[in-house]
C-alpha positions in Angstrom: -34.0 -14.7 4.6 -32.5 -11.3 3.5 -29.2 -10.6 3.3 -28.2 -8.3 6.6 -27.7 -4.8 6.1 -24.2 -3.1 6.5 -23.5 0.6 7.2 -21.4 2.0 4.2 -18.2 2.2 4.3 -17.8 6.7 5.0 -15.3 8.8 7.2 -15.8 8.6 10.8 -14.8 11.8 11.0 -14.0 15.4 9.4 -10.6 16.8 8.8 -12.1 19.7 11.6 -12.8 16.6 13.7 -9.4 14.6 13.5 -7.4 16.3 16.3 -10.5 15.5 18.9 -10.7 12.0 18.0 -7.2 11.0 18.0 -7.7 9.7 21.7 -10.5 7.4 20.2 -8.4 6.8 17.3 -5.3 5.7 19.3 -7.6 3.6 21.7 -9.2 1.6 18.4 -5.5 0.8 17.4 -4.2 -0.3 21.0 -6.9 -2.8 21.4 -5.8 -4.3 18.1 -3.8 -7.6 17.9 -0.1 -6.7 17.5 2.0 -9.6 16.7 4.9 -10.5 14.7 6.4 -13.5 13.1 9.6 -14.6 11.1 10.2 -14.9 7.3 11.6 -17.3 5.6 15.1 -15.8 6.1 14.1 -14.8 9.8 13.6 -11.2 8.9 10.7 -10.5 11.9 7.6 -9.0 10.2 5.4 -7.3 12.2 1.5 -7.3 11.3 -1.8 -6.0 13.2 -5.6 -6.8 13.1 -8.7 -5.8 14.1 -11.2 -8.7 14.1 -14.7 -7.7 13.9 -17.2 -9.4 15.7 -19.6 -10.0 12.6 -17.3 -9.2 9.6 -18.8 -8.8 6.3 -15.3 -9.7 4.7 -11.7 -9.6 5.8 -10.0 -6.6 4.2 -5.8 -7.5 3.7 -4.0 -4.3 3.5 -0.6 -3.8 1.6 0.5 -0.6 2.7 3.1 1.7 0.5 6.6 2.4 0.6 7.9 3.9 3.6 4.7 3.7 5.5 4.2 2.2 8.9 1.2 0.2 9.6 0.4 3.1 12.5 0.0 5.7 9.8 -3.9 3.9 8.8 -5.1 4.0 12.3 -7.9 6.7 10.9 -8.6 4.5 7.6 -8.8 1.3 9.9 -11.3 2.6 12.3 -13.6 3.4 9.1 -12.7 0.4 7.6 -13.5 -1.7 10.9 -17.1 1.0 11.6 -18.7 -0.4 8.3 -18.6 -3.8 9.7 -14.9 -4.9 8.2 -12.1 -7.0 10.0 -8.7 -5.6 9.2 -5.5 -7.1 8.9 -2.4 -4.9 8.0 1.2 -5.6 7.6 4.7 -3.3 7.8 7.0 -4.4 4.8 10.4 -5.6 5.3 12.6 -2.7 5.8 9.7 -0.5 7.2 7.5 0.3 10.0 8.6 -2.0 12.9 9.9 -4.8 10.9 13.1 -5.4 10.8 15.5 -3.3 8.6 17.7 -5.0 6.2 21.0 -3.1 6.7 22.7 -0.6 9.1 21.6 2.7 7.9 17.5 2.3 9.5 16.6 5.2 6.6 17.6 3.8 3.8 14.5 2.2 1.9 16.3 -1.0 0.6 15.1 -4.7 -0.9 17.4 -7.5 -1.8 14.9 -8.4 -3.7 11.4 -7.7 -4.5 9.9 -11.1 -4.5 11.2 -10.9 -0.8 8.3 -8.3 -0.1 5.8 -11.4 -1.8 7.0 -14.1 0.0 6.4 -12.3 3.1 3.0 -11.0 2.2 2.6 -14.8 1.3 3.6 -16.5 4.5 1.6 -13.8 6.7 -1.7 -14.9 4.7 -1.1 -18.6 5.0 0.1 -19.0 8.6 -1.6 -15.7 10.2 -4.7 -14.8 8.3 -6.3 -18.0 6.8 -5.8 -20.3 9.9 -8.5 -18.1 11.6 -10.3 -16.6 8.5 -14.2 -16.5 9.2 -15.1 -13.9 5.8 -14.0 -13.5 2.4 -11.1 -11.8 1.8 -10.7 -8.9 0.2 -7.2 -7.0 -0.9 -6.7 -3.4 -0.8 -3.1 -1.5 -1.0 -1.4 1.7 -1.6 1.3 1.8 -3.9 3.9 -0.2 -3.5 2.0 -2.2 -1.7 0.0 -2.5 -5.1 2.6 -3.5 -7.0 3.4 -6.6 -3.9 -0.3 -7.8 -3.7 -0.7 -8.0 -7.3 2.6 -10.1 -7.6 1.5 -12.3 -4.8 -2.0 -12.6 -6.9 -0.2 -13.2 -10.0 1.7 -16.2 -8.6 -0.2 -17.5 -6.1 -3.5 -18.5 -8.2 -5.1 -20.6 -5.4 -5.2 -17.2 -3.4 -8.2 -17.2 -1.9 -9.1 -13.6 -2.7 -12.6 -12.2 -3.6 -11.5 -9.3 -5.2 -8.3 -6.7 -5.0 -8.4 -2.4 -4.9 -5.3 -0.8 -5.6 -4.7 3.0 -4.6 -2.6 4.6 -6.5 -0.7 1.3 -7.7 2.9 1.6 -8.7 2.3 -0.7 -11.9 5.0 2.2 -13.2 7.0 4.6 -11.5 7.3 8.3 -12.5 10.9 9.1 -14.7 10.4 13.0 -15.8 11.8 14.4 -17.5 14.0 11.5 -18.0 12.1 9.1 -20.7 11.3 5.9 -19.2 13.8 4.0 -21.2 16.8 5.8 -20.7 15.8 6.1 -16.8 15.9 2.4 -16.5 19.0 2.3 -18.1 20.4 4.8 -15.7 19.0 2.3 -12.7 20.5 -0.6 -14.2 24.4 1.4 -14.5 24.3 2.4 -11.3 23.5 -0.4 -9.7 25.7 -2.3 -11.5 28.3 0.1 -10.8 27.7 0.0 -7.2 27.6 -3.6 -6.8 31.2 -4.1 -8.8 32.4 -1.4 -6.2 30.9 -3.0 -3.5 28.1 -0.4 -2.3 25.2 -2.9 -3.1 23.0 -0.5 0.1 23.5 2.7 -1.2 21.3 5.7 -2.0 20.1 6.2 -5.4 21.2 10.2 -6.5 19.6 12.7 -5.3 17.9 10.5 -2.5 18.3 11.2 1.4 17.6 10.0 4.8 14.3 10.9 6.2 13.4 14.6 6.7 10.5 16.3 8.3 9.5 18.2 5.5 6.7 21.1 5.3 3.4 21.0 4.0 3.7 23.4 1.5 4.7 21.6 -1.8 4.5 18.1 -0.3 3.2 15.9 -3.3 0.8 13.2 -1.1 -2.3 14.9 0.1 -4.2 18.3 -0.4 -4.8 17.6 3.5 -2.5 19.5 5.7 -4.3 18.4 8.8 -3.6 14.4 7.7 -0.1 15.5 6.7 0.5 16.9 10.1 -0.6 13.9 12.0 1.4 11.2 10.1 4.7 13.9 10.2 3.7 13.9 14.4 3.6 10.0 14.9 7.0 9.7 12.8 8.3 12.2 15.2 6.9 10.6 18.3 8.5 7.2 17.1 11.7 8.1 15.5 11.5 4.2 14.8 9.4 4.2 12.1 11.1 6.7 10.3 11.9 5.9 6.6 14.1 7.6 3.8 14.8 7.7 0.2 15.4 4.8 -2.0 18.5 2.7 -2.4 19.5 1.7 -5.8 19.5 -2.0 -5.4 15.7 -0.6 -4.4 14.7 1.0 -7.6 16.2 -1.4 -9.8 14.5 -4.5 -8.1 11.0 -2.3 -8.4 11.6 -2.1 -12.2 12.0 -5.6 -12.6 8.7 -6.3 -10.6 6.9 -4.1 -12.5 7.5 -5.5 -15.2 6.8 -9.0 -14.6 3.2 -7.5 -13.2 2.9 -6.0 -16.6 4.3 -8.9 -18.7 2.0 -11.5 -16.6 -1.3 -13.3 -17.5 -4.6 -11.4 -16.8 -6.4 -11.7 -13.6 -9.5 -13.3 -13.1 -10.7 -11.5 -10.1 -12.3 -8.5 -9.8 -10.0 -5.4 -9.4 -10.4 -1.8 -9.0 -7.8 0.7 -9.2 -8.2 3.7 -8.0 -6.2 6.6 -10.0 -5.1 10.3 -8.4 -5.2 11.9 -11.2 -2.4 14.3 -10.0 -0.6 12.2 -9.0 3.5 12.8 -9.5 4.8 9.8 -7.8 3.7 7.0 -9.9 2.6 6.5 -13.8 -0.9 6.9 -14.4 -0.2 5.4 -17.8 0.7 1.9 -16.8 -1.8 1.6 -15.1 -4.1 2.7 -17.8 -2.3 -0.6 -19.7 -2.9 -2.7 -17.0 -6.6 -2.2 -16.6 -6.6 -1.9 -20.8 -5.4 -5.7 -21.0 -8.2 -7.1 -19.0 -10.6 -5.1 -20.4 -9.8 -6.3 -23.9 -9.5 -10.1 -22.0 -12.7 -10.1 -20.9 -11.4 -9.7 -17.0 -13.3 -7.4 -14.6 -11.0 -4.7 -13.9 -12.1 -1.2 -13.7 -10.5 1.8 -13.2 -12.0 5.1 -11.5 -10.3 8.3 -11.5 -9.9 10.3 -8.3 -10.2 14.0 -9.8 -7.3 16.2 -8.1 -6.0 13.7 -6.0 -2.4 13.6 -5.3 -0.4 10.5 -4.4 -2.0 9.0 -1.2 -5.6 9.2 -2.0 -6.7 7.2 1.4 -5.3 10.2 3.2 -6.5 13.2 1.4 -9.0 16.0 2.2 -12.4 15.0 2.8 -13.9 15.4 -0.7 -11.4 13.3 -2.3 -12.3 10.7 0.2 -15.6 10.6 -0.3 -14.6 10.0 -4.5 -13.0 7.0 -2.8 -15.4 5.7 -0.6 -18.3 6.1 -3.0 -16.0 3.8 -5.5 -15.4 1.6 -2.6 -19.1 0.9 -1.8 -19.6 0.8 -5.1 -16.9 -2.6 -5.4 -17.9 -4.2 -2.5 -21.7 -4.3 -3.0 -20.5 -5.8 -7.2 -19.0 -8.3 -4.5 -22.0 -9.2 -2.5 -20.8 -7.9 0.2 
């Protein structure tokens, strides 16, 4: 018997198109399940899915920092079109999970390997129990950075293969040099802790603003700006600011355990904007290098004027992404 065909994974619909199709888009998400669950130190996480009658694999997707689940609904629809179920979480401290301290903006982690343990219980209890295709990983950013340290330690995993967007395997420091930035982390937190203001921000970080287009450093796409600056104005809840410093510094220890642990055996793909001004391009350059030179599939495809959020850029920088996409999935027998 041959294998049955699938429709490749493509955009639904134009940037021209988007405003139409938001009452088909905001349909798609509402007849999604919507559930939520507590962590280990009954912190509720809230998750969605969108279980496809004859999935081709099970895609688990890691959102980044500050994002709310929500914010995919357009990528979810594709995702879910090309014959994919979908399963998506909000981190602790985001989207409509709970929030870790009294200030709701302030983007804060006690500790990193809290956002792992999470992502670990979700899969075990929520996603495997009533798994019926391979899985597959895919994540933005920080939400990179927490599926590859969930990979990393938990080698009975499961997963088929992984796609990072973007990954924050390194976080941009200019014009500070990297080593002296981490030092800086590291005083001030240390500093804050002995004076008792562990869920601070870090300098020169805010609560959340509704900030213009112009000179915005995630997408080329002003009409997929607008819509995901509209929905965190329609729910005020969702809303996420700058970084704490406990934040930062617990991100540049997890980093570099990813960096500092064994190679992979799974297939990865990163996916690199190469514009991007919000994480290192070069650590993830190193990341991809050291499985190269272990024998590891891990490949790396640049996105060619991409800025930060590549899932959520104009229409030809999309395409660069699904074409790469397609590309992984059918390596994958998928």
């Amino acid at each position: 018997m041959s294998a049955p065909s699938h429709k490749p994974l493509t955009a639904s619909f134009t940037e021209q198109q988007l405003a139409q199709a938001q009452p088909e888009l905001q349909k798609f998400w509402q007849q999604g399940l919507h559930q939520s669950f507590l962590s280990v130190d009954q912190t509720q996480i809230c998750y969605s899915c969108f279980r496809h009658p004859a999935p081709r694999a099970e895609i688990v997707l890691s959102p980044g920092r500050i994002e709310a689940a929500q914010k995919y609904q357009e990528f979810c629809f594709d995702l879910y079109q090309a014959g994919f179920t979908v399963h998506l979480i909000d981190h602790r401290g985001q989207g409509l999970s709970d929030r870790i301290n009294a200030d709701r903006h302030l983007g804060d982690v006690a500790d990193f390997q809290h956002y792992v343990q999470d992502f670990a219980l979700w899969l075990e209890q929520h996603i495997v129990p009533t798994q019926q295709a391979p899985l597959l990983g895919l994540a933005h950013s920080m939400g990179s950075a927490i599926l590859c340290r969930y990979l990393q330690q938990y080698r009975q995993h499961g997963f088929i293969g992984a796609v990072y967007c973007s990954p924050m395997f390194g976080i941009q420091s200019k014009p500070l040099p990297k080593t002296v930035a981490t030092i800086l982390v590291s005083l001030i937190t240390t500093l804050n802790n002995l004076c008792g203001r562990q869920s601070s921000y870090f300098p020169g970080q805010k609560p959340y603003q509704d900030k213009a287009f112009a000179g915005n450093h995630l997408t080329h796409s002003p009409v997929r700006y607008q819509l995901f600056r509209q929905l965190y104005q329609a729910q005020p809840q969702l809303q996420l600011g700058g970084v704490s410093c406990q934040w930062l510094q617990q991100s540049l220890l997890a980093i570099k355990a990813l960096q500092q642990a064994a190679a992979l055996t799974l297939p990865q793909l990163i996916l690199q904007a190469t514009e991007d001004p919000v994480v290192d391009n070069q650590m993830q350059q190193l990341y991809q290098q050291k499985h190269s030179e272990q024998g590891q599939p891990c490949e790396l495809v640049q996105i060619q004027g991409a800025l930060h959020e590549i899932i959520f850029e104009t229409d030809p920088l999309r395409n660069q992404l699904f074409a790469a996409l397609n590309r992984f999935v059918l390596q994958l027998g998928l």
